[in-house]
N, C-alpha and C positions, 0 to 999 in steps of 0.2 A: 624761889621757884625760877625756873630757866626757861629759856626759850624764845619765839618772838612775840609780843605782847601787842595787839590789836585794839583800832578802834572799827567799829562797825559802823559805815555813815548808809543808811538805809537798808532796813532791817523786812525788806520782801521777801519774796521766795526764794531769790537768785544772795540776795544777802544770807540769807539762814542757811544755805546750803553750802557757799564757801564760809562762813564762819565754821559753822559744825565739821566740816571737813578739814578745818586747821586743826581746831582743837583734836579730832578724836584722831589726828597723826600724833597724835602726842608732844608734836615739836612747837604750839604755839598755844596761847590762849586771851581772851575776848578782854581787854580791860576796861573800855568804854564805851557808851553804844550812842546814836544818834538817829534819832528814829520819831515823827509825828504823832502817829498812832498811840496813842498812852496805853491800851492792853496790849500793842504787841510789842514796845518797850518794855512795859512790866513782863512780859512772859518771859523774854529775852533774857531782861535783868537777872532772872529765875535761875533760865538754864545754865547763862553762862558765871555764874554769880556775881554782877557787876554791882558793886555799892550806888547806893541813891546819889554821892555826889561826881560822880561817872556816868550819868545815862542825862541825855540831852533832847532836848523836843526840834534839833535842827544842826545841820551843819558847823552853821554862823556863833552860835553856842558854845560847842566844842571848839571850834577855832580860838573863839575866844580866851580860853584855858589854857591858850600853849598847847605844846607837844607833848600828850600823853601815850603814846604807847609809839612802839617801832615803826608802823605802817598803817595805812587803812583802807578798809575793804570799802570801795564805794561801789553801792550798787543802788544809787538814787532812781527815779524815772529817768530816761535818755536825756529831756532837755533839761536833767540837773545835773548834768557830772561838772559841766565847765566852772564854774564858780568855787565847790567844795574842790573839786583838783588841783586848781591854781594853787589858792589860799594854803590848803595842806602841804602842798610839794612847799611853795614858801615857808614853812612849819618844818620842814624837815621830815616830815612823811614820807618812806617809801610806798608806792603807791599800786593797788591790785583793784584796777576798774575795768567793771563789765563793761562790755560792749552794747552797742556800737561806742564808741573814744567821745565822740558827740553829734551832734545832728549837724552840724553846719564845719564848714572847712576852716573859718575860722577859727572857730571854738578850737577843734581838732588842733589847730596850729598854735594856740592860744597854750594849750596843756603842755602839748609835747614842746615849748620854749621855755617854759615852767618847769620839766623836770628837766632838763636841758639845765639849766640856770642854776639850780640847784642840786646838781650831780646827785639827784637820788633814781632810787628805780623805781621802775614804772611799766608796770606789766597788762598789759591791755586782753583782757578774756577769750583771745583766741582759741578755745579750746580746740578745735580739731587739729592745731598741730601738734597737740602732746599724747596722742593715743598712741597705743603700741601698733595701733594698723598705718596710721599714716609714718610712723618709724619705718616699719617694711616696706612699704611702698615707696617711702625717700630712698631708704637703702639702696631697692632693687635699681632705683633709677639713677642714682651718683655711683653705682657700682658701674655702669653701661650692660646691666644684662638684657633693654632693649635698644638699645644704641642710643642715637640722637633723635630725643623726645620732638615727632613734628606734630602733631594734634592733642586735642583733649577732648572728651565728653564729657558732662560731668550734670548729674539731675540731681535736687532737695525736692523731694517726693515729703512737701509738708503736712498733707493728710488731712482728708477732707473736715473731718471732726476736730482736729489741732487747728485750721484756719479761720475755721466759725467760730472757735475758742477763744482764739490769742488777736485775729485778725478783722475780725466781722464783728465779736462782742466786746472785745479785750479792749487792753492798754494799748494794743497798736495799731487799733482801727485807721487813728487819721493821721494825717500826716503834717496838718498843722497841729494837734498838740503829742504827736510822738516824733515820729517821719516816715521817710518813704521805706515801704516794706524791706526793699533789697537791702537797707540799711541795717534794720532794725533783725530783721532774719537772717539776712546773707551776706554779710560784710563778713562774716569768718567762712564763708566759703570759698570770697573772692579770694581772701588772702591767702587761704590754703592750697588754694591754685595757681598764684603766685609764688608761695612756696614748695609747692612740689615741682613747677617749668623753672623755677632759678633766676626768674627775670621779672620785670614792670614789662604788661605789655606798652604797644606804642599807639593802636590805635583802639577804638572801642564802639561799638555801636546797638543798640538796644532796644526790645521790642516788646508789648507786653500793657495791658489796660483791666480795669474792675468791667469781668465780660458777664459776672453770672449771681454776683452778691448785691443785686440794688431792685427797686420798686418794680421793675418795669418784667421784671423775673418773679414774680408775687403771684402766688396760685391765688383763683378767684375763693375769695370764702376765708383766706388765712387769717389769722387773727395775729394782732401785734404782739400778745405774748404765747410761747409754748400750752402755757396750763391751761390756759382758757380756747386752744386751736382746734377746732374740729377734724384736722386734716395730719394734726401733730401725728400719730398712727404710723400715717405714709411718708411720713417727712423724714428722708436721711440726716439732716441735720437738728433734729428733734433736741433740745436741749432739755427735755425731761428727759426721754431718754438715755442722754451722753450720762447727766449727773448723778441719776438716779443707780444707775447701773456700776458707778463709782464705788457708793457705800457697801456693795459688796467685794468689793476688790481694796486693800488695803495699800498695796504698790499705788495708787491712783488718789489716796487720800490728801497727800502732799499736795498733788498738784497730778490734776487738773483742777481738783474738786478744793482743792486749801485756796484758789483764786478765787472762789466762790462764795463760801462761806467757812468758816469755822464749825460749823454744827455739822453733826456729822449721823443725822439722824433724817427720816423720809421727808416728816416733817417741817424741820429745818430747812430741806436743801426747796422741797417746794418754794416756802415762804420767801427765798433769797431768790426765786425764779420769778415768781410776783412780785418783786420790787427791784430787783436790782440789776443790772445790766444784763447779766448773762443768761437771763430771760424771755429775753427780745427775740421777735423773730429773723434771723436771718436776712428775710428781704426787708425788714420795715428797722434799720438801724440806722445810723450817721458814719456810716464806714467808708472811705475815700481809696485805701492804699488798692493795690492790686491786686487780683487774685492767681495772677501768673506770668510770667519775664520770662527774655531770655535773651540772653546778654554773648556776644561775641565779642572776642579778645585777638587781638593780631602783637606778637613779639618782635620784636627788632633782627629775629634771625629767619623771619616769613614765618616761624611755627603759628598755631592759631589754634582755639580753643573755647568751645560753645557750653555755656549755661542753663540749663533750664531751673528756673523753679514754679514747683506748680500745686496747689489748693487741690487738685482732682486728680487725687492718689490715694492709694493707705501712706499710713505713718508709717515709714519706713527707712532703713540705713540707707544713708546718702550713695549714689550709684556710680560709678568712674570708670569708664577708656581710655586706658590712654596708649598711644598709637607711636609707635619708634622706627627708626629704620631697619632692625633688626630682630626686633618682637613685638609683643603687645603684649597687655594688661588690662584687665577687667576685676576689680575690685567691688566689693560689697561692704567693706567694714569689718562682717566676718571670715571671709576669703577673700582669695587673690588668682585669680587666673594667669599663667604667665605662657602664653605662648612661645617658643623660640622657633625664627622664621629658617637658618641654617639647617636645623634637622628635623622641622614639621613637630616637635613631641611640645606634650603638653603637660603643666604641674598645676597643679592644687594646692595653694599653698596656704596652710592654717593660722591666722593671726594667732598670736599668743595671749590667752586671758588677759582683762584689762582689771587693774585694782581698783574694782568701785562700776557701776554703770552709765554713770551720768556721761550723754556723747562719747560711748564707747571708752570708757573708762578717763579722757581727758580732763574732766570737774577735777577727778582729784587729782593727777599727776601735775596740773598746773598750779596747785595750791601747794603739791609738795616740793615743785619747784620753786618758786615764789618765796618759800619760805627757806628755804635751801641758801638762797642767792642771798635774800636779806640777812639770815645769820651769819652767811659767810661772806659779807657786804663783795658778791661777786657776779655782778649784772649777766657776764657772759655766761652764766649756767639755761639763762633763756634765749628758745631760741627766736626770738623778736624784744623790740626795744619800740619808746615811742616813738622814735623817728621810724620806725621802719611799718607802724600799724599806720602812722598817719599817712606813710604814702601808701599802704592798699586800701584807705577809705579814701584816697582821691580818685581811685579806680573807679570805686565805686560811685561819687558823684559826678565823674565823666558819665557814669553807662547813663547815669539817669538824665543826666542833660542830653546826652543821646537820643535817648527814650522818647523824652519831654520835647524837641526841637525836630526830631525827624531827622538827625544830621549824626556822619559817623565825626565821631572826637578825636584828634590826636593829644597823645600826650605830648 
């Protein structure tokens, strides 16, 4: 059999979904897996048919083995990429790890020396540079159809039900055992803003605190968990309601509702609401990170370029202006507005279907690059490399020392 041959080093949601999206391109398949969880290694083992002396309870296990397959897809918790990344790049793994690269600059510096050192590649899960929308948008703007780019707006409209999910109940509540939100959420926003202005900006400054997720925001009367909440009823953020309302919706099975439980019955999702995190009420959790930022960027050519992300939204495609000497642009993900300032007229312009919907079809174009590059051992088919993810995650731990210090940063 052909193609590129995979290990899978944690087997979560973000794992299963670029695994699955290798294989069913047809061009790759799963040959080892490394995963804690002993059913969701056996499920895995299942699908992707991995023999029992191929599936591993940890990194350090697999490591162990040598170099089994082409590449591997690490998609561990945040503060575990830096150690399976080393080690593997040392193995001669080319290497396809989600984001964020890692929670600390070191680390980040630690990986990208690692595949550095070992001339392999090393593609960091930036997905929104590989959608076909952000294609037309670079396009429009290295073409000069609005001249020389001097502004940005740019909003992650996270969604208020997505933040009590992923941020209030979730894996990325705190930021001493995940990190800081901007990190963890918006490190592929910075970069993609970085990517689409052409440049590192030069200074950074940032603004943004937890205003509306803690005790002191607690209706009288709530109860610590949803089931047992007299007020659940009226509560936008009702966690019976989000998950319940999942099981009729099949698109939602995955995920939001596969973070929750595997059971997929009334039943089920109560009983994982009474014991298990995603339960809690909203005001009465251990959640630390933010509920809203907004981060401003200054270039070395004066342009400059402001961030919002914010909890008190719908879930929605990321929103973008960007502002030129000659036109302007206003994007949605699914259009693109293009002003031109010479003749006043305006276009509409239709992104082109994206193959797959994950971030605007990016999940898959990045795994079918990925994989593209490794069989044709030709790095430059991506369009970022680990040196270049690791300096937009210094962007990003600028803003936040920003943030953190009350002091604008220079790069």
């Amino acid at each position: 059999m052909t193609g590129v041959t995979l290990a899978l080093v944690g087997g979560g949601l973000r794992g299963q979904l670029y695994a699955r999206s290798a294989v069913l391109s047809g061009t790759a398949r799963v040959t080892a897996i490394a995963e804690p969880d002993p059913r969701r290694r056996a499920a895995l083992a299942e699908e992707f048919a991995v023999p029992a002396g191929r599936l591993f309870s940890g990194w350090a296990e697999l490591a162990a083995a040598g170099r089994l397959a082409d590449a591997a897809i690490i998609a561990t918790q945040d503060q575990l990429h830096t150690d399976p990344a080393v080690r593997l790049a040392d193995l001669g793994y080319h290497i396809l790890l989600e984001k964020p690269m890692a929670t600390s600059e070191q680390d980040a510096d630690a990986i990208a020396t690692a595949a550095e050192r070992n001339g392999i590649i090393l593609a960091v899960c930036h997905v929104l540079r590989y959608t076909p929308y952000t294609r037309m948008l670079k396009g429009l703007l290295d073409s000069g159809r609005i001249g020389r780019l001097v502004n940005v707006q740019h909003l992650e409209p996270v969604g208020w039900w997505h933040h009590a999910h992923s941020f209030v109940r979730g894996n990325w509540r705190r930021s001493d055992t995940s990190a800081a939100m901007l990190l963890t959420k918006a490190c592929h926003d910075l970069d993609w803003l970085i990517h689409l202005y052409g440049a590192l900006p030069s200074r950074v400054s940032s603004f943004g605190s937890l205003t509306h997720f803690k005790a002191a925001d607690r209706p009288i009367g709530a109860a610590a968990r949803c089931v047992e909440c007299p007020l659940e009823q009226s509560c936008a953020y009702s966690a019976k309601r989000l998950y319940l309302d999942c099981l009729a919706d099949p698109d939602r099975h995955f995920w939001p509702l596969g973070a929750v439980t595997d059971e997929r019955t009334e039943a089920g999702v109560l009983e994982a609401l009474r014991t298990g995190p995603y339960g809690r009420c909203v005001y009465a959790c251990d959640n630390d990170v933010v509920d809203h930022q907004v981060v401003n960027l200054e270039f070395p050519d004066g342009g400059t370029c402001s961030f919002t992300m914010s909890a008190f939204t719908p879930m929605e495609h990321r929103q973008t202006r960007l502002c030129g000497t000659k036109g302007y642009l206003d994007g949605n993900g699914r259009t693109i507005r293009l002003v031109d300032f010479l003749t006043g007229t305006e276009e509409i312009l239709e992104v082109p279907e994206a193959d797959g919907d994950g971030h605007g079809g990016g999940d898959q174009e990045l795994i079918t690059t990925f994989l593209r590059a490794v069989e044709t051992a030709d790095p430059a088919l991506l369009p970022t490399d680990a040196g270049a993810s690791l300096a937009t995650h210094r962007v990003v731990w600028a803003a936040e020392q920003a943030r953190t210090t009350g002091t604008v940063v220079t790069l």
